[in-house]
C-alpha positions as CSV (number, residue, x, y, z in Angstrom):
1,X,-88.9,-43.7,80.9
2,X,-87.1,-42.0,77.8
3,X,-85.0,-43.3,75.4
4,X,-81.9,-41.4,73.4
5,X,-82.3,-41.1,69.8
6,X,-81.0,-39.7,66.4
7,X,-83.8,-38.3,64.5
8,X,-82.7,-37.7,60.7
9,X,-85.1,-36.1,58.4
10,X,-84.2,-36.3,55.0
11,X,-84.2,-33.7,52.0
12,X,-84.7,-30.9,54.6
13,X,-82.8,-27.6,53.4
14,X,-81.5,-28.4,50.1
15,X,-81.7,-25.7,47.4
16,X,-84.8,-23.9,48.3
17,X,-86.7,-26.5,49.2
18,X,-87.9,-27.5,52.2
19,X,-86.5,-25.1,54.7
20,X,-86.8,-25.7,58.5
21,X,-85.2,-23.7,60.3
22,X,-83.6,-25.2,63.5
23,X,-84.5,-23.4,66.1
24,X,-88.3,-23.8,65.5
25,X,-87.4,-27.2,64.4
26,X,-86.0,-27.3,68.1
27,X,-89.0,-25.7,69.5
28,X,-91.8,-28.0,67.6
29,X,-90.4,-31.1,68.9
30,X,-90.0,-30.0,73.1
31,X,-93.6,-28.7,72.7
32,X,-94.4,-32.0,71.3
33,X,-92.8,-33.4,74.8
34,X,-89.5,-34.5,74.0
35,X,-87.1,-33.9,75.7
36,X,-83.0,-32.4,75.8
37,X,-84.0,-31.7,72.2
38,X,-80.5,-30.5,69.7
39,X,-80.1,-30.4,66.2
40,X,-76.7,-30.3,64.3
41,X,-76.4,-28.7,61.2
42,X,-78.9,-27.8,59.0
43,X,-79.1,-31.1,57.4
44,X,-81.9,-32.8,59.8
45,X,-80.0,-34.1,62.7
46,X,-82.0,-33.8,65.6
47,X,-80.9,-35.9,69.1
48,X,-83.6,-35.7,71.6
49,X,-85.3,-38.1,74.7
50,X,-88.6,-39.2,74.2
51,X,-90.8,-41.9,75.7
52,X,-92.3,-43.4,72.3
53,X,-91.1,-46.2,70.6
54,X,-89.4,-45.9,67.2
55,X,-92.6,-46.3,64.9
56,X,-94.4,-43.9,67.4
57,X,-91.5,-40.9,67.9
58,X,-91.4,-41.3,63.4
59,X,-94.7,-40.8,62.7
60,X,-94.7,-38.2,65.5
61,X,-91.8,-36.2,64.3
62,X,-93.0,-36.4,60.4
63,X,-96.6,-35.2,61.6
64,X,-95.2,-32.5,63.4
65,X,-93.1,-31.2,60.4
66,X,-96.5,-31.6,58.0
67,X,-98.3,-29.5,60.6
68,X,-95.5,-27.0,61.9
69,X,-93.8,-26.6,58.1
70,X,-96.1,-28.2,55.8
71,X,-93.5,-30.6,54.1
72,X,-93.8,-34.0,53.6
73,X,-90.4,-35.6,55.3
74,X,-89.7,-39.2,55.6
75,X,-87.7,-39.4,58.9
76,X,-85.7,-41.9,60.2
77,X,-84.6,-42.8,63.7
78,X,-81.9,-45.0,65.4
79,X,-81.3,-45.1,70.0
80,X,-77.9,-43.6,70.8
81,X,-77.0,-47.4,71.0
82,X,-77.8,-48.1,67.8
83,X,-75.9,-44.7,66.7
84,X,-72.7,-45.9,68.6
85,X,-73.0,-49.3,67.3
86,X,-72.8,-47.4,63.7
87,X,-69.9,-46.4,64.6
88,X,-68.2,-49.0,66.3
89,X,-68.7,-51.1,63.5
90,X,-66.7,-48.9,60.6
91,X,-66.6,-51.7,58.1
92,X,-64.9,-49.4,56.0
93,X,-62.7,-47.1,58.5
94,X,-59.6,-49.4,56.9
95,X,-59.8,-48.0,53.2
96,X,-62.1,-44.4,53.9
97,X,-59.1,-41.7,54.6
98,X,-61.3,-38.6,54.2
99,X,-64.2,-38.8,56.3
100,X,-66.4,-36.2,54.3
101,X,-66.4,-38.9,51.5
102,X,-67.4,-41.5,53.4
103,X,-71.1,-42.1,53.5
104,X,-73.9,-43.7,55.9
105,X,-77.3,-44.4,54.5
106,X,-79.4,-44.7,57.3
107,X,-82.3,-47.2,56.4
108,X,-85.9,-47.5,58.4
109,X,-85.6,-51.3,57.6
110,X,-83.2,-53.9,56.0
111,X,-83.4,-54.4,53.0
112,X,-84.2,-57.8,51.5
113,X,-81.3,-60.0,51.6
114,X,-82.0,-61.0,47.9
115,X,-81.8,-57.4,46.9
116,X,-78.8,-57.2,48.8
117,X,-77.1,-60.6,47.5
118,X,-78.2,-59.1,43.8
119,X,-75.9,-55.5,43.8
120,X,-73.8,-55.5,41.6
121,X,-69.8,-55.0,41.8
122,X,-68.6,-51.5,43.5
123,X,-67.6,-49.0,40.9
124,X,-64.8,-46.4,41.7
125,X,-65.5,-47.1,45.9
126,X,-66.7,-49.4,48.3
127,X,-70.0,-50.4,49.9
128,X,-70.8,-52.6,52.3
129,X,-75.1,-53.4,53.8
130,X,-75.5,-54.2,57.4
131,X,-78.6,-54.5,58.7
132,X,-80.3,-51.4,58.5
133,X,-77.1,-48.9,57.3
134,X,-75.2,-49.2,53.8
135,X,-72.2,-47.4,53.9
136,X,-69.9,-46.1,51.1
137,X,-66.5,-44.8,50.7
138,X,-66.4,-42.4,47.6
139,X,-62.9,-41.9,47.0
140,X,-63.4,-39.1,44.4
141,X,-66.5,-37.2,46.1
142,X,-70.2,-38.1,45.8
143,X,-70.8,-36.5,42.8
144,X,-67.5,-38.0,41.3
145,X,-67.3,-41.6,41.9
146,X,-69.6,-43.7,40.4
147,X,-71.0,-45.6,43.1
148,X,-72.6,-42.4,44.4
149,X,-74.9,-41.9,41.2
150,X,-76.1,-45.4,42.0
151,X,-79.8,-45.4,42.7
152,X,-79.6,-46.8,46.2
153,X,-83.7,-46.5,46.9
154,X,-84.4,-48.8,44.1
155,X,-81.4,-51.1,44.3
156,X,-82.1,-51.7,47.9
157,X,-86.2,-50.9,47.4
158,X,-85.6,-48.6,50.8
159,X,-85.4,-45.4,50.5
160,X,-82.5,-44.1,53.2
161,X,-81.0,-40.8,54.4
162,X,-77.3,-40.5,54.2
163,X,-74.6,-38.4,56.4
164,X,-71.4,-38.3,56.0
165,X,-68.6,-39.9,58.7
166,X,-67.5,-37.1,60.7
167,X,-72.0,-36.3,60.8
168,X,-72.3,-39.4,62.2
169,X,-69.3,-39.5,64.4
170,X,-70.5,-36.0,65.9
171,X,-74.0,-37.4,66.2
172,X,-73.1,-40.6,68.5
173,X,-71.4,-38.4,70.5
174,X,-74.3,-36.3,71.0
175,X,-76.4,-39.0,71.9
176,X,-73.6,-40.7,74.2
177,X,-75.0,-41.4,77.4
């Protein structure tokens, strides 16, 4: 029995670094035995059917780039389920108008709720943590508002990988089943 999931590698294809192409990306992971495998983008946004667990179909796919690419990529995974819940959710889809500024961090846990309880007020934007996603709306661009120089990985003390709303939007509607 297979499950649907969204397979996000992170840092993949920025700058000079790191490049995967997709294809063999594509190719890597069927050999590997997953199945009704598609990326999207060049970004790291694979959607494929696999019989492993979470934990199992991570340390698979990060193994797989090591050996196939020789990069060190933290990956992180959510089911299709979990990927429409995302976006069912939209605790900010009242106040984000542009959805190329509006931001999911996709976590491999939650973060402490002390960590969480401890951020401090929202600067230029919004954020809000649930469960395992922190999402931001960055009125002015990521590299303009404030709150996207913030230094999520420490705040939170996990690191994420973030796509933007219509990324995320496409990707649950890959994984739709």
């Amino acid at each position: 029995m297979s499950t649907r999931y969204v397979v996000l590698l992170r840092g993949i294809n920025v700058g000079r670094a790191r490049q995967i192409g997709m294809a063999e990306l594509r190719e890597t992971l069927t050999a590997r035995g997953h199945g009704a495998v598609r990326t999207h983008l060049r970004s790291g946004n694979v959607v494929l059917d696999s019989p492993l667990g979470e934990a199992e179909l991570v340390e698979d796919v990060e193994t797989a780039v090591r050996e196939r690419f020789g990069a060190q990529v933290p990956v992180v995974v959510r089911t299709g389920e979990e990927m429409a819940a995302v976006v069912a959710a939209d605790p900010l889809g009242a106040v984000a108008t542009d959805p190329a500024r509006y931001l999911v961090t996709f976590l491999p846990r939650a973060p402490d709720p002390e960590r969480v309880a401890a951020l401090p007020p929202a600067d230029g934007g919004e954020y809000r943590v649930a469960g395992r996603e922190l999402y931001l709306w960055l009125p002015d661009g990521v590299s303009s508002t404030p709150l996207g120089a913030w230094k999520w990985d420490t705040l939170l003390g996990v690191p994420g990988t973030a796509r933007n709303w219509n990324t995320v939007s496409t990707l649950a509607g890959m994984a739709g089943l």
